[in-house]
SELUMPA-907009 format. One record per atom (N, C-alpha, C): atom name; residue number from 1; residue in three letters; z, y, x. Coordinates in steps of 0.1 Angstrom, whole numbers, plus 5000, padded with zeros to 4 digits. Example, Ala and Ser with C-alpha at 12.3 -4.5 7.8 and 13.67 -1.06 7.14 Angstrom:
BEGIN
<site = N&pos = 1&code = ALA&Z = 5078&Y = 4943&X = 5132>
<site = CA&pos = 1&code = ALA&Z = 5078&Y = 4955&X = 5123>
<site = C&pos = 1&code = ALA&Z = 5078&Y = 4967&X = 5132>
<site = N&pos = 2&code = SER&Z = 5071&Y = 4978&X = 5128>
<site = CA&pos = 2&code = SER&Z = 5071&Y = 4989&X = 5137>
<site = C&pos = 2&code = SER&Z = 5079&Y = 5000&X = 5129>
END
This chain:
BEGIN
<site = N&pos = 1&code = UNK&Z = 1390&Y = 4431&X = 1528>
<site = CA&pos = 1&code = UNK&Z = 1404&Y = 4428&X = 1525>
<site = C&pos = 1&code = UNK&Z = 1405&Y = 4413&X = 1520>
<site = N&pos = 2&code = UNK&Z = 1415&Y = 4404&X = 1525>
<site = CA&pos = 2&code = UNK&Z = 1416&Y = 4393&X = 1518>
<site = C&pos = 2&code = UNK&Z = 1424&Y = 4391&X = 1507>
<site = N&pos = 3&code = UNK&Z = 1416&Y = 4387&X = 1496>
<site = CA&pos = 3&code = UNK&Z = 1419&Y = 4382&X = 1485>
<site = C&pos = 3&code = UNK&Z = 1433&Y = 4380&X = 1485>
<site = N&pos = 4&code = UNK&Z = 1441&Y = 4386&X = 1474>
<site = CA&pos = 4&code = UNK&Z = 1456&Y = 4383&X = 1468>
<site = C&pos = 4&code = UNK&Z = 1457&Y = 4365&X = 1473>
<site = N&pos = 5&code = UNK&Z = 1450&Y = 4361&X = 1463>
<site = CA&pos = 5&code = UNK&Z = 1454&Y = 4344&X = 1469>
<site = C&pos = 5&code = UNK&Z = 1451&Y = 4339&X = 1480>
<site = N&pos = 6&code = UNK&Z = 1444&Y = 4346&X = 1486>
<site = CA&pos = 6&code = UNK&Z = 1447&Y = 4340&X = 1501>
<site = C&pos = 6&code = UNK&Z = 1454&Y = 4347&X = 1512>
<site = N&pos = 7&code = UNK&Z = 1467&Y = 4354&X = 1508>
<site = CA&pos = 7&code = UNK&Z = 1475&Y = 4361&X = 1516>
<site = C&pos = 7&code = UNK&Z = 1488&Y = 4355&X = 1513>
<site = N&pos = 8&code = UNK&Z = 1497&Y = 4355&X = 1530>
<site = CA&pos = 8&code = UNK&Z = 1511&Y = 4347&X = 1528>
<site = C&pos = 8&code = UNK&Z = 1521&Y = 4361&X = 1532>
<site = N&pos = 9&code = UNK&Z = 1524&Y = 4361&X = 1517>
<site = CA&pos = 9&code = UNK&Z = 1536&Y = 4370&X = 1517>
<site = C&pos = 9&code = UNK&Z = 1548&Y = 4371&X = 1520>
<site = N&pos = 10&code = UNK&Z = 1556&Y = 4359&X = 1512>
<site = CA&pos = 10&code = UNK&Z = 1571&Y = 4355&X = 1515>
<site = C&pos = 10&code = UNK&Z = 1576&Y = 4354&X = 1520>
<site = N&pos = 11&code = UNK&Z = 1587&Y = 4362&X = 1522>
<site = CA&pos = 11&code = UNK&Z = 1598&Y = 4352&X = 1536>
<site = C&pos = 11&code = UNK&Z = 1599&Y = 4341&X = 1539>
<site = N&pos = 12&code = UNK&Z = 1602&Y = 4331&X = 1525>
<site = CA&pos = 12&code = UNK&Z = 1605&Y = 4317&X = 1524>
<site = C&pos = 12&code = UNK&Z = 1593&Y = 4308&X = 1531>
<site = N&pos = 13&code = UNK&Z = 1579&Y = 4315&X = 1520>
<site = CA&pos = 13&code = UNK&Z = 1567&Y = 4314&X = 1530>
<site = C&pos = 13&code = UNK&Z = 1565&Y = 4308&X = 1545>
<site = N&pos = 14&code = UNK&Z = 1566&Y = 4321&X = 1551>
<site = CA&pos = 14&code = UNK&Z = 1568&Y = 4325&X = 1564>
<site = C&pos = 14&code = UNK&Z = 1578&Y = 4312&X = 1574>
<site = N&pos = 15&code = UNK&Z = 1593&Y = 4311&X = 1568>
<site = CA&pos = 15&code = UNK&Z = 1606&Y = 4304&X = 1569>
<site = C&pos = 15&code = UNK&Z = 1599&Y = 4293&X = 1569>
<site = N&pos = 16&code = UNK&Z = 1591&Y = 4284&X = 1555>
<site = CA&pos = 16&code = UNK&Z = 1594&Y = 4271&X = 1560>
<site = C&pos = 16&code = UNK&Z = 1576&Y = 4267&X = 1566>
<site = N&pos = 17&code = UNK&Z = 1567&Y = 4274&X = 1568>
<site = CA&pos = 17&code = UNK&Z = 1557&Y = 4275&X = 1582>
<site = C&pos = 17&code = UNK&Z = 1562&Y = 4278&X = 1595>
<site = N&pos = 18&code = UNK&Z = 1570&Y = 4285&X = 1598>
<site = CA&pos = 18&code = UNK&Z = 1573&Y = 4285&X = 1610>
<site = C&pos = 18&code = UNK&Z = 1585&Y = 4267&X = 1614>
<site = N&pos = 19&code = UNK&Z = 1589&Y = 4263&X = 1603>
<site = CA&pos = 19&code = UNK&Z = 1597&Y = 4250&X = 1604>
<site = C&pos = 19&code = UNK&Z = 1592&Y = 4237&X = 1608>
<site = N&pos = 20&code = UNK&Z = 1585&Y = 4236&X = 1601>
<site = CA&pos = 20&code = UNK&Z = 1574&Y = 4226&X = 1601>
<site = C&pos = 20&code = UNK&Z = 1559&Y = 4228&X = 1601>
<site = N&pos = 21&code = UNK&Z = 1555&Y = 4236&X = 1613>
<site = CA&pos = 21&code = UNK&Z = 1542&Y = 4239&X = 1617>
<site = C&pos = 21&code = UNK&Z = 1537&Y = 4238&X = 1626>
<site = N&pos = 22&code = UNK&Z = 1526&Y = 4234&X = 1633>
<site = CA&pos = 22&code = UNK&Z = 1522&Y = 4230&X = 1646>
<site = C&pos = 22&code = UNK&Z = 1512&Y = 4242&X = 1645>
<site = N&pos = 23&code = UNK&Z = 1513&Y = 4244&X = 1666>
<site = CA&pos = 23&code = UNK&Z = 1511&Y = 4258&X = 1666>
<site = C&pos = 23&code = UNK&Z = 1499&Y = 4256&X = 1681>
<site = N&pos = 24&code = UNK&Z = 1490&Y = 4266&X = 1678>
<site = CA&pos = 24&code = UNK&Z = 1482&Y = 4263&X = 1685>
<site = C&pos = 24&code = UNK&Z = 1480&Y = 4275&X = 1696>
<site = N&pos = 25&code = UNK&Z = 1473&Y = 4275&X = 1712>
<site = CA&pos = 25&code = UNK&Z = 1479&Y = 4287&X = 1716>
<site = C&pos = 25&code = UNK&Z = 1461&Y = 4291&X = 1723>
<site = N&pos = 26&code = UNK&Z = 1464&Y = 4303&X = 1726>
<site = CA&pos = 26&code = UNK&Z = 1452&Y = 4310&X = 1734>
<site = C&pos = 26&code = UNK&Z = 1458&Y = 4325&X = 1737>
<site = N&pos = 27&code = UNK&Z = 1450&Y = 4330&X = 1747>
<site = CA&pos = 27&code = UNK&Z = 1456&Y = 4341&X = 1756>
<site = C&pos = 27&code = UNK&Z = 1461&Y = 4351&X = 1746>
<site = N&pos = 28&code = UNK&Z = 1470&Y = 4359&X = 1738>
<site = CA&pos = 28&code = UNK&Z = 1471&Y = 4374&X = 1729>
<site = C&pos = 28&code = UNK&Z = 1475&Y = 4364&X = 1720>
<site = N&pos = 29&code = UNK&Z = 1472&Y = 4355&X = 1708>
<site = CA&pos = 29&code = UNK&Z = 1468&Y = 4348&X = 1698>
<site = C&pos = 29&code = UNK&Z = 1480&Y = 4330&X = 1698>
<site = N&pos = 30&code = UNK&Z = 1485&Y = 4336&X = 1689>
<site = CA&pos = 30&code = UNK&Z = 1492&Y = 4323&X = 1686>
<site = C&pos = 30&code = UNK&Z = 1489&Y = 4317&X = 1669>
<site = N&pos = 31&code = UNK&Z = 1485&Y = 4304&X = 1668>
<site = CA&pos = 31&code = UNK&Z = 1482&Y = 4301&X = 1650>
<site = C&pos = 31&code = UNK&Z = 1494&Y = 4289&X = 1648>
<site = N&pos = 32&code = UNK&Z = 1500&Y = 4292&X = 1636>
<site = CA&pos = 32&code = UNK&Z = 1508&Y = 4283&X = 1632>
<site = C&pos = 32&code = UNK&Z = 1503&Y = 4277&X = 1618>
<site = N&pos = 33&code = UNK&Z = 1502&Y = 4265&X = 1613>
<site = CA&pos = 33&code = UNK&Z = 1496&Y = 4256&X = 1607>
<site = C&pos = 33&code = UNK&Z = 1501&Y = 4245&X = 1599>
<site = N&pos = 34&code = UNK&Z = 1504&Y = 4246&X = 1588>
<site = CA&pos = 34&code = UNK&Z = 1509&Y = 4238&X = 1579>
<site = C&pos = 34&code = UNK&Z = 1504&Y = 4233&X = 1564>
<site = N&pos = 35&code = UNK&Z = 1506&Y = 4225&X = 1562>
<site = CA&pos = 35&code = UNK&Z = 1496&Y = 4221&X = 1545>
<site = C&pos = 35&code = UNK&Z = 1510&Y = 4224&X = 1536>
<site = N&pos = 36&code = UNK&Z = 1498&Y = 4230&X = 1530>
<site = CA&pos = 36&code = UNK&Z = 1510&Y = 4241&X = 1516>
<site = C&pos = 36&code = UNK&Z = 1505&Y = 4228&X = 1501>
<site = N&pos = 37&code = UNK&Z = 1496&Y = 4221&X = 1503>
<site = CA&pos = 37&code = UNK&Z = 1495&Y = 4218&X = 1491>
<site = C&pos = 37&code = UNK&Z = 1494&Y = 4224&X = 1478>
<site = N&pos = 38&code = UNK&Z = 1483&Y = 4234&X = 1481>
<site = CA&pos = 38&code = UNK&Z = 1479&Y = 4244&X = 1470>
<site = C&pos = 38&code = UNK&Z = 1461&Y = 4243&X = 1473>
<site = N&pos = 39&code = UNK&Z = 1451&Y = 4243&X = 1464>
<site = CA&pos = 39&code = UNK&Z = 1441&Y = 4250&X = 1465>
<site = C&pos = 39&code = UNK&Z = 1435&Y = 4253&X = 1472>
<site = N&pos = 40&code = UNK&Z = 1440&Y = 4265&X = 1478>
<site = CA&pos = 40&code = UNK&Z = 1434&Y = 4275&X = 1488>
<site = C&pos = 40&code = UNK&Z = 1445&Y = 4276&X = 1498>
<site = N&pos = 41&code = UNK&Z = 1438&Y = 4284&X = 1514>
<site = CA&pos = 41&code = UNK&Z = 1442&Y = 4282&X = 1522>
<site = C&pos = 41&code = UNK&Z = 1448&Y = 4300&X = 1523>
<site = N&pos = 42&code = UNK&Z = 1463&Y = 4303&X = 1528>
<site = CA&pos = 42&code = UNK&Z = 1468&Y = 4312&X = 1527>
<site = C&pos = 42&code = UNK&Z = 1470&Y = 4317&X = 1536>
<site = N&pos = 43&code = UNK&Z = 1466&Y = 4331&X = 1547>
<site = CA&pos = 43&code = UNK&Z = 1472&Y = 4334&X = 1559>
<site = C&pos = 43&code = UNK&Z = 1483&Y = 4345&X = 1559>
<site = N&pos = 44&code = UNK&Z = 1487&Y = 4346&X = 1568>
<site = CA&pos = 44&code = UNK&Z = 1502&Y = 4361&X = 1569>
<site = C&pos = 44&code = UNK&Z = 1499&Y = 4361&X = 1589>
<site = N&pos = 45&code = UNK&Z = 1501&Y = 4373&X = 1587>
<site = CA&pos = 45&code = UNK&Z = 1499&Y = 4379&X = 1603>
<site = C&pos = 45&code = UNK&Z = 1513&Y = 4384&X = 1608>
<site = N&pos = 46&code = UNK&Z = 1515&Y = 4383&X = 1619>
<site = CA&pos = 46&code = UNK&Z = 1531&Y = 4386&X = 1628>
<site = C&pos = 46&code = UNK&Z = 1528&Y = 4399&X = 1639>
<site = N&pos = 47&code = UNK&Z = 1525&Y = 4407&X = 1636>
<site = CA&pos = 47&code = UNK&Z = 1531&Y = 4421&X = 1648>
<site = C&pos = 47&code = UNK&Z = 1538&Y = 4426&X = 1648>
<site = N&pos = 48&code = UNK&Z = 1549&Y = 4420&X = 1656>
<site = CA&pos = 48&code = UNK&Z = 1555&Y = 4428&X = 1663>
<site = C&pos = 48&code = UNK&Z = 1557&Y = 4439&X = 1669>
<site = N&pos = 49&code = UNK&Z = 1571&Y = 4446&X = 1672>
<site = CA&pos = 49&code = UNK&Z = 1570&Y = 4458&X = 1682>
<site = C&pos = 49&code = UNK&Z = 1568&Y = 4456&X = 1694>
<site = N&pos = 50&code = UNK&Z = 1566&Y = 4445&X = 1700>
<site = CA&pos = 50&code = UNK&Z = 1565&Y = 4443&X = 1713>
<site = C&pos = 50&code = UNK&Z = 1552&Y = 4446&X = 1718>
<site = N&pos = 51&code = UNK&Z = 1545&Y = 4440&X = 1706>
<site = CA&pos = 51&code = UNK&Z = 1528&Y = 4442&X = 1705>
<site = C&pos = 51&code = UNK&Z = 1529&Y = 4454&X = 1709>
<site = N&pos = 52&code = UNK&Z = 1532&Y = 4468&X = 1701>
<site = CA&pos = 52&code = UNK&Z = 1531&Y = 4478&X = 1711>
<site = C&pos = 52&code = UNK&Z = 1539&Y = 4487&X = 1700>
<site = N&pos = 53&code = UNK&Z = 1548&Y = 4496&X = 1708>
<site = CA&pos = 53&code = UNK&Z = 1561&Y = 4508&X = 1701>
<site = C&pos = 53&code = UNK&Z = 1551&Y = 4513&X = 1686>
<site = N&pos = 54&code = UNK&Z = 1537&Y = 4520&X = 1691>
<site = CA&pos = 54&code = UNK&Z = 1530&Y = 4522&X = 1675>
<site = C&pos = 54&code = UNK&Z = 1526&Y = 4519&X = 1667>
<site = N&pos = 55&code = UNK&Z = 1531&Y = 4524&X = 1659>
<site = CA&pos = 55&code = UNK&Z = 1526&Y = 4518&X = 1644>
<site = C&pos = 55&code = UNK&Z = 1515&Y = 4517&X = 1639>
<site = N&pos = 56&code = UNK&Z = 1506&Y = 4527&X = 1647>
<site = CA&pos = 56&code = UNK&Z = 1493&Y = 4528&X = 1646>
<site = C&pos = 56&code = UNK&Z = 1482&Y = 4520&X = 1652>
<site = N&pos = 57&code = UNK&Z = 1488&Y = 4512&X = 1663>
<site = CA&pos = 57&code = UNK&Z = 1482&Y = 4503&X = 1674>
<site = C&pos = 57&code = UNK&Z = 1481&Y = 4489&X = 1662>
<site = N&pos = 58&code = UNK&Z = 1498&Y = 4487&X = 1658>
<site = CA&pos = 58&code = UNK&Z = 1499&Y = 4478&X = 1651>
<site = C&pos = 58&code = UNK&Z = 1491&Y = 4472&X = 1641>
<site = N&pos = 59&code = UNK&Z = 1489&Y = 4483&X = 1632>
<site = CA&pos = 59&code = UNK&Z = 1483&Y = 4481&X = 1621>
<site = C&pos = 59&code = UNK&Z = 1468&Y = 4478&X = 1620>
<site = N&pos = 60&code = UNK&Z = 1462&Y = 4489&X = 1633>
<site = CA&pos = 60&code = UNK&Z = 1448&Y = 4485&X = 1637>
<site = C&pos = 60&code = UNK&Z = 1445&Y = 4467&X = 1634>
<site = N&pos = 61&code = UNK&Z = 1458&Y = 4467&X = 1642>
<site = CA&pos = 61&code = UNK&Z = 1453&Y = 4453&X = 1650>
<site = C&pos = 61&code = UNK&Z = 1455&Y = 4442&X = 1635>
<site = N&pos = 62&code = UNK&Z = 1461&Y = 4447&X = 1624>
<site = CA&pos = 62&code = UNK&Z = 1460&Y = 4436&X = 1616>
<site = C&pos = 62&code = UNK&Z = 1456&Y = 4437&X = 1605>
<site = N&pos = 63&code = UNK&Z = 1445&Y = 4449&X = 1605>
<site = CA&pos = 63&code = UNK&Z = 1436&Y = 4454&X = 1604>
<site = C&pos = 63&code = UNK&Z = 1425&Y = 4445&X = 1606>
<site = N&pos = 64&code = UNK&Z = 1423&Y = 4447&X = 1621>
<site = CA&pos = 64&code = UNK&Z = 1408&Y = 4438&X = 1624>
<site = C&pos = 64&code = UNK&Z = 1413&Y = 4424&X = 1624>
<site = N&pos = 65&code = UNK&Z = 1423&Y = 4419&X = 1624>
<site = CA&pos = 65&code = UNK&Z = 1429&Y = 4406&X = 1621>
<site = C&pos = 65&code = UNK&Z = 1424&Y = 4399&X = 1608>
<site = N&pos = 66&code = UNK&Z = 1425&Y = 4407&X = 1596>
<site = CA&pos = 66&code = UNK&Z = 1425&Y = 4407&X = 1583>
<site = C&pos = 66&code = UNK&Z = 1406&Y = 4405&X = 1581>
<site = N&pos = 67&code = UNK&Z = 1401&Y = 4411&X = 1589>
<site = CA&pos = 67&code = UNK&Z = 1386&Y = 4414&X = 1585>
<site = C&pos = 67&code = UNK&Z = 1378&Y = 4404&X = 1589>
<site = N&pos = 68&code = UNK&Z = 1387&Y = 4398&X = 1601>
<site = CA&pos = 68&code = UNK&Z = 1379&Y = 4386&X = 1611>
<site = C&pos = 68&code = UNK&Z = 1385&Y = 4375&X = 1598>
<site = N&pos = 69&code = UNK&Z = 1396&Y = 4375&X = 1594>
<site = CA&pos = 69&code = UNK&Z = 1399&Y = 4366&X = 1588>
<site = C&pos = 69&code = UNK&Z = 1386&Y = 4362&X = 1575>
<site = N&pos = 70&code = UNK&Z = 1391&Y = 4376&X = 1567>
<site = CA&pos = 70&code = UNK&Z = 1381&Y = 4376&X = 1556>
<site = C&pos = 70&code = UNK&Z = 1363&Y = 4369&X = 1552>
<site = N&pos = 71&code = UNK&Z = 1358&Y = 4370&X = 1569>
<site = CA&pos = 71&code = UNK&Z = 1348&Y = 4367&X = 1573>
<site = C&pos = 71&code = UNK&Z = 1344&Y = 4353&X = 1576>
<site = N&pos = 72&code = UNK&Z = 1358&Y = 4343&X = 1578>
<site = CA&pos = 72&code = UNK&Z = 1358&Y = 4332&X = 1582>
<site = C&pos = 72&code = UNK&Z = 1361&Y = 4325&X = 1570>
<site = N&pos = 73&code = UNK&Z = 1368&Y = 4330&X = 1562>
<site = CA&pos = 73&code = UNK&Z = 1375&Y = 4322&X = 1546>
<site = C&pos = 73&code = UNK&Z = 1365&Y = 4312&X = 1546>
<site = N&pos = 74&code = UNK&Z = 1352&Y = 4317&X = 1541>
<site = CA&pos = 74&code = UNK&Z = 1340&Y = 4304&X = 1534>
<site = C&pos = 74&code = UNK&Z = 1343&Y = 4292&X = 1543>
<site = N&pos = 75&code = UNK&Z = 1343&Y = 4293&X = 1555>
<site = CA&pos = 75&code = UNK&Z = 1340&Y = 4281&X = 1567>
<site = C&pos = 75&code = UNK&Z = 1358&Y = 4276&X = 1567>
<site = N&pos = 76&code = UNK&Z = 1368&Y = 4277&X = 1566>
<site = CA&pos = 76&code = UNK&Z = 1382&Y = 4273&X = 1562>
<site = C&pos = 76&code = UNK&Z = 1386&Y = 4262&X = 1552>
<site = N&pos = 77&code = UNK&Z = 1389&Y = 4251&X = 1558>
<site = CA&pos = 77&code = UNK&Z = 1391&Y = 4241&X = 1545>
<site = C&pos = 77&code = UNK&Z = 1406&Y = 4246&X = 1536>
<site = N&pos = 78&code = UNK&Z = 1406&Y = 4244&X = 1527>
<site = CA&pos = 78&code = UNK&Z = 1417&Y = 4247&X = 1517>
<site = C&pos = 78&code = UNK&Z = 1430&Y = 4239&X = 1517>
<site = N&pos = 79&code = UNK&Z = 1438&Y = 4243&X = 1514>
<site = CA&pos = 79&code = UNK&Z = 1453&Y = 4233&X = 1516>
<site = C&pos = 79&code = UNK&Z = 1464&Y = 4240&X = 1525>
<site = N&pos = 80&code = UNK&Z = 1462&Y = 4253&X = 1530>
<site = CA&pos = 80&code = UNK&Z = 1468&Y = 4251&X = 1546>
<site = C&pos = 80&code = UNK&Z = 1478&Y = 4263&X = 1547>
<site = N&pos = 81&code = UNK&Z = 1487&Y = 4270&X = 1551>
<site = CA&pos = 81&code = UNK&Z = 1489&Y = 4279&X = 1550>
<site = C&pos = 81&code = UNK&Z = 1491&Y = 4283&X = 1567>
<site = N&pos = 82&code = UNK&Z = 1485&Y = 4294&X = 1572>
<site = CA&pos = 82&code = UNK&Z = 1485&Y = 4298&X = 1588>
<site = C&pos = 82&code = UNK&Z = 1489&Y = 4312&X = 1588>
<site = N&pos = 83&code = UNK&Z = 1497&Y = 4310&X = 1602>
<site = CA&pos = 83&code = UNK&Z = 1505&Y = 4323&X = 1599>
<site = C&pos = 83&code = UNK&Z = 1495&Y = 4327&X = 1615>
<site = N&pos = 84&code = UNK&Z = 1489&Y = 4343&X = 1620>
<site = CA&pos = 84&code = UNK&Z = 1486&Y = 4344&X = 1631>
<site = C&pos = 84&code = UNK&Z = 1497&Y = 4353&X = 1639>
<site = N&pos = 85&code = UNK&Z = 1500&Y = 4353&X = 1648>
<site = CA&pos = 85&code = UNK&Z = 1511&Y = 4359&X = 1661>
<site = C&pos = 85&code = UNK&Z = 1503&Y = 4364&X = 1669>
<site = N&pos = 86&code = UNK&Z = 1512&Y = 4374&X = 1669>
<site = CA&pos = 86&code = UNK&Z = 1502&Y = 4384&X = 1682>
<site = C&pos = 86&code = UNK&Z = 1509&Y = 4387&X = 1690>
<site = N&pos = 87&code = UNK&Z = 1504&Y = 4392&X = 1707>
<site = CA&pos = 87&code = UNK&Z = 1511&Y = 4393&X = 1719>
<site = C&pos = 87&code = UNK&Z = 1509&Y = 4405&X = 1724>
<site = N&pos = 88&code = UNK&Z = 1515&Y = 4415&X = 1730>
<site = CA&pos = 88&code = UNK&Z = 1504&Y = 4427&X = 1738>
<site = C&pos = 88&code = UNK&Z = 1492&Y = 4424&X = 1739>
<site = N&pos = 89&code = UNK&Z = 1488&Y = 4415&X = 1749>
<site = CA&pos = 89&code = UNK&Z = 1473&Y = 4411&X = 1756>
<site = C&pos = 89&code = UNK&Z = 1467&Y = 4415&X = 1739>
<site = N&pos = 90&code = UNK&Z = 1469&Y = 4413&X = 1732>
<site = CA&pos = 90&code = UNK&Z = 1458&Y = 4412&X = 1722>
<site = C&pos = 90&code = UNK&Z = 1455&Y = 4424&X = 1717>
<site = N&pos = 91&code = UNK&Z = 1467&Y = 4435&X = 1719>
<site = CA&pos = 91&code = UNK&Z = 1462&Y = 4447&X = 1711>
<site = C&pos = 91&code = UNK&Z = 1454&Y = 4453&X = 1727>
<site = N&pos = 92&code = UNK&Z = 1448&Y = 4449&X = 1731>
<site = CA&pos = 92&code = UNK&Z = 1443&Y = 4456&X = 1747>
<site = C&pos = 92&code = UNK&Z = 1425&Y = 4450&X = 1740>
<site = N&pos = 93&code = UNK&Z = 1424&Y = 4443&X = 1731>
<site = CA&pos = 93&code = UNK&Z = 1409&Y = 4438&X = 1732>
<site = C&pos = 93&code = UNK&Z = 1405&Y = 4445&X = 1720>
<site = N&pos = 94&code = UNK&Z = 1392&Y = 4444&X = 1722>
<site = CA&pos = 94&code = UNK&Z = 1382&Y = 4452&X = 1709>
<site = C&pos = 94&code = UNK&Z = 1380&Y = 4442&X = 1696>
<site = N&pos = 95&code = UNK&Z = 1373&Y = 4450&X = 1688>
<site = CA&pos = 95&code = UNK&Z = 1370&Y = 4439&X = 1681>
<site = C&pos = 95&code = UNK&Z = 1359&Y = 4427&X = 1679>
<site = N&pos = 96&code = UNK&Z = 1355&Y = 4426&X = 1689>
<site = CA&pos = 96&code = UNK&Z = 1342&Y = 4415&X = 1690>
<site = C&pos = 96&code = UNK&Z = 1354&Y = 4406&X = 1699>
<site = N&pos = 97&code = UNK&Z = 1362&Y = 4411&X = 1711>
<site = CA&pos = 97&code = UNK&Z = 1367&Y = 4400&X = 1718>
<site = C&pos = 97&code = UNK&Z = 1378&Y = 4398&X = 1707>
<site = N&pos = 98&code = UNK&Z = 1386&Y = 4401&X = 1700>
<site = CA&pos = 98&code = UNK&Z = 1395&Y = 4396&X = 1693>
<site = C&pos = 98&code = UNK&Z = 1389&Y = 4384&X = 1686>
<site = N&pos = 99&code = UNK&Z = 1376&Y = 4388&X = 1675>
<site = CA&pos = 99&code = UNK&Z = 1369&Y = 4382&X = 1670>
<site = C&pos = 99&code = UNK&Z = 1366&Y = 4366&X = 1676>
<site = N&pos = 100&code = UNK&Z = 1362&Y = 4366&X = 1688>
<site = CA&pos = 100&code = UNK&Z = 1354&Y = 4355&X = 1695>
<site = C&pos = 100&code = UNK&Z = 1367&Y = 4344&X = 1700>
<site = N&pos = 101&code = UNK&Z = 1379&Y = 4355&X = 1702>
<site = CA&pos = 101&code = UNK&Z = 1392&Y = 4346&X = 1705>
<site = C&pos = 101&code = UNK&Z = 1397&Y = 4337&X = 1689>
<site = N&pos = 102&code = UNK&Z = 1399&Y = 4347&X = 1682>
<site = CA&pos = 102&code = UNK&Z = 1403&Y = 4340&X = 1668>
<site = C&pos = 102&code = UNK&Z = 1395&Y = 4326&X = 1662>
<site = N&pos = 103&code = UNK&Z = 1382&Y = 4333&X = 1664>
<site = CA&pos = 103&code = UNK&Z = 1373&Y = 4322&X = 1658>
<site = C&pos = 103&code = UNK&Z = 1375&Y = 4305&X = 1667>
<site = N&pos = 104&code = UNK&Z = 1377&Y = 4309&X = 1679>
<site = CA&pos = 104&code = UNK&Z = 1377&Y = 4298&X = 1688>
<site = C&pos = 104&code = UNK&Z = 1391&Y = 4293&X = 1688>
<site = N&pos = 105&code = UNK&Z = 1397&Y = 4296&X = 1684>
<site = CA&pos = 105&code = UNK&Z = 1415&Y = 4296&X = 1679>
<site = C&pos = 105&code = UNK&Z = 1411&Y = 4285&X = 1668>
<site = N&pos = 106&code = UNK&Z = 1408&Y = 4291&X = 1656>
<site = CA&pos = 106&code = UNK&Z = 1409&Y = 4286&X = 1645>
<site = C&pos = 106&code = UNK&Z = 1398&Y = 4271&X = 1646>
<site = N&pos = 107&code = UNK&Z = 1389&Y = 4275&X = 1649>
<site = CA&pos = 107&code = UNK&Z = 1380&Y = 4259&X = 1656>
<site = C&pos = 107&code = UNK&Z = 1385&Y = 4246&X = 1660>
<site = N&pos = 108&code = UNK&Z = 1397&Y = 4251&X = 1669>
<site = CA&pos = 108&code = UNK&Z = 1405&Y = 4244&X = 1681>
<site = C&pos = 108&code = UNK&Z = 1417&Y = 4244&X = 1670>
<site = N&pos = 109&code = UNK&Z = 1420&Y = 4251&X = 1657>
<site = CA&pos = 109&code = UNK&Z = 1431&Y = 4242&X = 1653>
<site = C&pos = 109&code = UNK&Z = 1427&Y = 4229&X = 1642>
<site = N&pos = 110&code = UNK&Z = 1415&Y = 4230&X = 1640>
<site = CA&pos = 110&code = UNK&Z = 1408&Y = 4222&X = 1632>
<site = C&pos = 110&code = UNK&Z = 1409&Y = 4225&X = 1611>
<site = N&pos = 111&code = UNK&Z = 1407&Y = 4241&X = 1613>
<site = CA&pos = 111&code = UNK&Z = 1408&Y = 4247&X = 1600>
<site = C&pos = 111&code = UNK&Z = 1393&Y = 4247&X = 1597>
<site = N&pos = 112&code = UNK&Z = 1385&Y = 4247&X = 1605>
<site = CA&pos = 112&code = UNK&Z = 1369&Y = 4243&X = 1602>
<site = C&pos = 112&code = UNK&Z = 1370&Y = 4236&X = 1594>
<site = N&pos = 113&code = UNK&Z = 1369&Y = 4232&X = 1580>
<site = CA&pos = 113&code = UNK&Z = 1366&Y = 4222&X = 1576>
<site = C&pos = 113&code = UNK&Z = 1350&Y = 4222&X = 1564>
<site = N&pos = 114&code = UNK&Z = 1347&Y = 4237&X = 1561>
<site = CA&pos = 114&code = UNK&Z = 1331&Y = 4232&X = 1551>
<site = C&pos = 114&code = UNK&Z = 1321&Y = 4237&X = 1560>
END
């Protein structure tokens, strides 16, 4: 589970990341990216019902969202707040390919930073 402080809860949050955020793309997987000017770096996840009518598909998926995340925190430079988006295509993958997409997501948005 990721840490209270590194979770983006808020609407307002959410509202002014989606405003002023550059957004990076790959097949299922969309990252949106903005400097929060705080500390640490905070994520919030987007599934939709489109992703798929269950709620149970859903939650999976940000589920293994949350754990891939969790895993990557150390290697994440601080400052940033990213929101991830999800597409059907994505609840169709396991979790090593979700995994291998995200990581290469997050590489290519340039959140690598230690």
């Amino acid at each position: 589970m990721l840490p209270l402080s590194n979770r983006l809860k808020r609407e307002r949050d959410f509202a002014r990341l989606f405003k002023a955020a550059r957004a990076f793309r790959a097949p299922g997987l969309t990252i949106k990216l903005a400097p929060n000017g705080l500390p640490v770096t905070r994520v919030g996840f987007v599934v939709g019902t489109k992703v798929s009518k269950s709620a149970v598909v859903r939650n999976l998926l940000k589920r293994r969202l949350r754990e891939i995340m969790r895993l990557l925190m150390p290697k994440i430079r601080a400052g940033a707040d990213v929101a991830i988006i999800t597409s059907a295509e994505s609840a169709k993958l396991d979790f090593s390919g979700l995994r291998e997409r995200l990581t290469t997501l997050v590489a290519k948005s340039g959140l690598m930073g230690r």
